[in-house]
N, C-alpha and C positions, 0 to 999 in steps of 0.2 A: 683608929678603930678599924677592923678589920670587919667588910664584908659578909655576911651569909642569906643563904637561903633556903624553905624545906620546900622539896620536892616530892610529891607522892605519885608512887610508882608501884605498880603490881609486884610482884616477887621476880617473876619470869626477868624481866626488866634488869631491876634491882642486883640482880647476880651477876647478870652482864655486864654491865657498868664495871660493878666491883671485881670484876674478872680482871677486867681489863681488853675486854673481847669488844664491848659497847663503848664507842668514843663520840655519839652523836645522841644528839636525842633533838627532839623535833619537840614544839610546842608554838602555838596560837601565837602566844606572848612571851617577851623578855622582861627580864628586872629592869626596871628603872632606874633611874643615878644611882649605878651599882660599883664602885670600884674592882677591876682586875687586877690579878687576878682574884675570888671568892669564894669561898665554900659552900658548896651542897650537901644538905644532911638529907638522906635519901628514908623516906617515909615508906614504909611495904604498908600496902591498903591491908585493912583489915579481912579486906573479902578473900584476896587468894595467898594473906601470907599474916606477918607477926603483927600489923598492927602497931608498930613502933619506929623507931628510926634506930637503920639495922647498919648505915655506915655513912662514911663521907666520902666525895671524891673535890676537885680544885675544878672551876671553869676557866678557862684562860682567856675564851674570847667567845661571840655571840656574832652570829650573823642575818642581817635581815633580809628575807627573800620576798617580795611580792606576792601575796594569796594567787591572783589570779594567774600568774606563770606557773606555778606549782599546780592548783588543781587541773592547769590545759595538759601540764605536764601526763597527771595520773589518771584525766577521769574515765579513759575507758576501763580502768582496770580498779576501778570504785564501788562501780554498781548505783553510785548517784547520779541523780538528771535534775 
């Protein structure tokens, strides 16, 4: 059985991806005991776009970065404290 996942993603996003321009995307959280490689069915939020699932693309691989190296990494340029 093959893998999937729905991702929802604003529009802006969503075209990038499906360009082929966006080859990253960042989130909190990964799939869980998820077989690679698996498919993404890419949801456009209702707020700036169709409200449906407008394509797919393949994840090949996931990487976990530590929260706290990431936000030392950014927080001057956050605007959080």
């Amino acid at each position: 059985m093959s893998s999937s996942v729905l991702l929802s993603i604003h529009n802006k996003w969503a075209a990038l991806i499906l360009s082929g321009f966006k080859d990253l995307e960042i989130r909190k959280t990964a799939p869980l005991n998820i077989t690679f490689p698996f498919v993404v069915y890419l949801y456009e939020t209702k707020n700036t776009g169709a409200g449906a699932i407008i394509g797919q693309c393949t994840c090949t691989d996931t990487v976990k970065i530590d929260n706290e190296i990431v936000y030392k990494a950014i927080e001057d340029r956050t605007g959080l404290t």
